[in-house]
N, C-alpha and C positions, 0 to 999 in steps of 0.2 A: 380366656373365659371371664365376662366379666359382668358384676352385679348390677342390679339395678343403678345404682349410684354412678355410674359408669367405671368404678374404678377394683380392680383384679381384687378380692378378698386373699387377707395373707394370711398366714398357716393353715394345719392341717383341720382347724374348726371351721374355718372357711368350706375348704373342699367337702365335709364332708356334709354342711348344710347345703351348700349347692348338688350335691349328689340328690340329698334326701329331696328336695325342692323340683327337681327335674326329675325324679322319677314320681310322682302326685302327677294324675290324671288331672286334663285340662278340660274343663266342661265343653261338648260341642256333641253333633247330632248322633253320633256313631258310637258316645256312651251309655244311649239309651240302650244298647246291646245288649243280650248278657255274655256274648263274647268277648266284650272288650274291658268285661269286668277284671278289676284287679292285674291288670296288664300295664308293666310299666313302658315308658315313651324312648326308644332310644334316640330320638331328633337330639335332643341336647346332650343326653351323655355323650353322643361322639363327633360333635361338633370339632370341624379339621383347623388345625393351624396354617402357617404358613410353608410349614414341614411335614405337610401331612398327619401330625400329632394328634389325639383325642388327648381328652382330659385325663383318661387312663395309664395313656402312657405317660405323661408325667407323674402321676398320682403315686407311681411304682417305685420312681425314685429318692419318697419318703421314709422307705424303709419302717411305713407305720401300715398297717392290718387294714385300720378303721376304714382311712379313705378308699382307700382301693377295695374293700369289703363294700363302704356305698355304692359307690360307684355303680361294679357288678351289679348289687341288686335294683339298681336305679335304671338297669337294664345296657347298662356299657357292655360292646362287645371285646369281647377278651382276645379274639382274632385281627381285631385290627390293624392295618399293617401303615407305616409310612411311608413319605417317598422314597426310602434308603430298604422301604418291607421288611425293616425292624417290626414285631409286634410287644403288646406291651411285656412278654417274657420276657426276651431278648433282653430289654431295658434291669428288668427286674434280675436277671442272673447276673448283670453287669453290677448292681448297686447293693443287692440284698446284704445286710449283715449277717441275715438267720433266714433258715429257707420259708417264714412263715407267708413273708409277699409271694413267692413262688408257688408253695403249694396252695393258696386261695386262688390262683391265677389258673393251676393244673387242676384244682376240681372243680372250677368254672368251666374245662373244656379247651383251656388252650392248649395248645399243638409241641409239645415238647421237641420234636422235630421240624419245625416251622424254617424257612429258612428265606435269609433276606436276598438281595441283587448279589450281594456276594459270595452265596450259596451258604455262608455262616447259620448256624444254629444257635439254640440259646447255650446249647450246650457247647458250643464255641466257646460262646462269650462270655461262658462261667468259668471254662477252661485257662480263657487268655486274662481274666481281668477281675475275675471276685477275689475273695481273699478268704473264703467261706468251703471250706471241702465241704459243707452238709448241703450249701445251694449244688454242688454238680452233683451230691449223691441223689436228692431229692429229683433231680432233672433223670439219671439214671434207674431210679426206682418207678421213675412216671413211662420209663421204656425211649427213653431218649436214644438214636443211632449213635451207639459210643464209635464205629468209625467211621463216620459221614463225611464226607469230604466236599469241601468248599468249592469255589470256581479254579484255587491253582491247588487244588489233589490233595489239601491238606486235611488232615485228621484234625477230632479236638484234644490230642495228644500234640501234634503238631504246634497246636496255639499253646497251651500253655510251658511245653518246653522252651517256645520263644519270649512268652508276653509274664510268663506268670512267677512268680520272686514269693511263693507257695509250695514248696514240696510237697506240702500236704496234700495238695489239691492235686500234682501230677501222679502222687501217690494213688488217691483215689481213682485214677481212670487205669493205671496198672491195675488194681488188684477184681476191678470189673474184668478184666480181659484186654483191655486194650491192645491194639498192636502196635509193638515195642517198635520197630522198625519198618513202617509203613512209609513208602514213598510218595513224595509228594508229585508234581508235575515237573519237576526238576530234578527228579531223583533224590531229594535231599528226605534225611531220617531226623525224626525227631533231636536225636542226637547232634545232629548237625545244627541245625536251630539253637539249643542250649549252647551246642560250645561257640557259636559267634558273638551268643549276647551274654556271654558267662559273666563278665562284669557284675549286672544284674541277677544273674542264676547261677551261683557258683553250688550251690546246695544242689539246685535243678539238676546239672551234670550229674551228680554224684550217686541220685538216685536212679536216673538212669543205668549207672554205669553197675549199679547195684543189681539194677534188675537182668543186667546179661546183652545190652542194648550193642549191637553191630561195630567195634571201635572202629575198624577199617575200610567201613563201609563208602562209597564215593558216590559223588552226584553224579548229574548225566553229562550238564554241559562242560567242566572243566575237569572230572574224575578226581577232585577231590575227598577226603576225610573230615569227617571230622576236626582232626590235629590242623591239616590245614588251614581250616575256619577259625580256631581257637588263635593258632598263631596268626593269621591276616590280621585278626583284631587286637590281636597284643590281649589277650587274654589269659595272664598270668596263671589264675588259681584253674582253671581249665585243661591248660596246658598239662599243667602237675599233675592233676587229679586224671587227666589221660595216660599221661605217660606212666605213671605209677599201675595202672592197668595195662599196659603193655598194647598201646598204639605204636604203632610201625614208624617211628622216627623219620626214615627213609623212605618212606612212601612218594612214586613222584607221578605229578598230576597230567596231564594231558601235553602242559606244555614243559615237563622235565620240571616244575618243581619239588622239591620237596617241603617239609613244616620249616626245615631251616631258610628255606627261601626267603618263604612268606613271611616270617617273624621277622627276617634282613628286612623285608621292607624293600625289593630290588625294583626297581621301574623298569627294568628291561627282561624277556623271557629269557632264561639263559639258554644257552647253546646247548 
């Protein structure tokens, strides 16, 4: 979006004078109305990018009120979606510090449940990638699907077991009700997810494993554990925090391995 001048205004005084400026009625035959009184223009607020983008969804990822508060009344649509049908939530549950973008965005009307190509929610995306437990609880209080599941079966338990280096935040979608062991399209439980990427979530496991979460539980296509994931990846503090919970050491998978396999590291299935 770019000013008169031809060149992008930068900061957030920029965006919110071009907010203010595109939403002012433009004189022509149709204001003579009294319908069209006081009605803001959305032609400019949701002028597309090259990604499908409105100004709004960028706007979100200022983690400021103001602009994205112009914007909306400047008549920006809060639904808006891009070519990936991200809307500007989704954007805003990724970046929020504090759920204050979020809730201007939910009492404008956007879709707490919205969901892009990849059947992700915002509450996915809060799941896998804020660092804010008050953005998924505000996503949760707006009546968000706490278990909505994406294109491969995954819950937004799912995402942040995998993505999110937040207990706090996996916290929050346990004490909503979440389901502890919901299976994805692969059979794999949230559980599974943490102990692969436990490097990253070594806390993540732990909360799980606090909440009573499936040790033994195996996927579809190789009948693996948990312990097996933790070990493939050489995931040290995982392992521990499994086996101290009393995961099945000896558990062996589809093709006869067991965790000890997998941590070997063997390139051939054994006999």
């Amino acid at each position: 979006m770019a000013s008169s001048n031809g060149k992008e205004p930068k900061g957030f005084a920029g965006l919110v004078l071009l907010a203010s400026d595109i939403g002012e009625e433009q004189p022509g035959p149709a204001d003579a109305t009294p319908h069209n009184s006081g009605r803001s223009d959305r032609r400019g607020t949701d002028t597309r990018d090259e990604e499908g983008r409105t100004p709004l969804h960028r706007a979100v990822w200022s983690n400021q009120v103001e602009p994205v508060r112009a914007l909306l009344d400047a008549g920006a649509d809060p639904s808006a979606r891009d070519k990936d049908g991200w809307t500007p939530l989704h954007g805003a549950a990724v970046s929020s510090k504090t759920p204050a973008v979020v809730q201007v965005l939910l009492d404008a009307g956007a879709d707490p449940s919205a969901r892009d190509k990849d059947g992700w929610t915002p509450l996915h995306a809060a799941a896998g990638w804020s660092e804010t437990p008050a953005v998924v609880q505000a996503l949760l209080d707006a009546g968000a699907d706490l278990n909505a599941r994406d294109n491969d079966g995954e819950t937004p338990l799912h995402t942040a077991a995998g993505s999110s280096k937040i207990p706090a935040v996996v916290q929050v979608l346990l004490d909503a009700g979440a389901d502890l062991n919901a299976r994805d399209n692969g059979g794999e439980t949230p559980l599974h997810m943490a102990a692969a990427e436990g490097s990253e979530t070594p806390a993540v496991v732990q909360v799980l494993l606090d909440a009573g979460a499936d040790l033994n539980a195996r996927d579809d296509e190789k009948g693996r554990t948990p312990l097996h994931k933790a070990a493939w990846n050489s995931q040290v503090e995982p392992i521990r925090a499994l086996l101290d919970a009393g995961a099945d050491l000896n558990a062996r998978d589809k093709d006869g391995w067991t965790p000890l396999h997998a941590a070997a590291g063997w390139s051939e299935t054994p006999a």
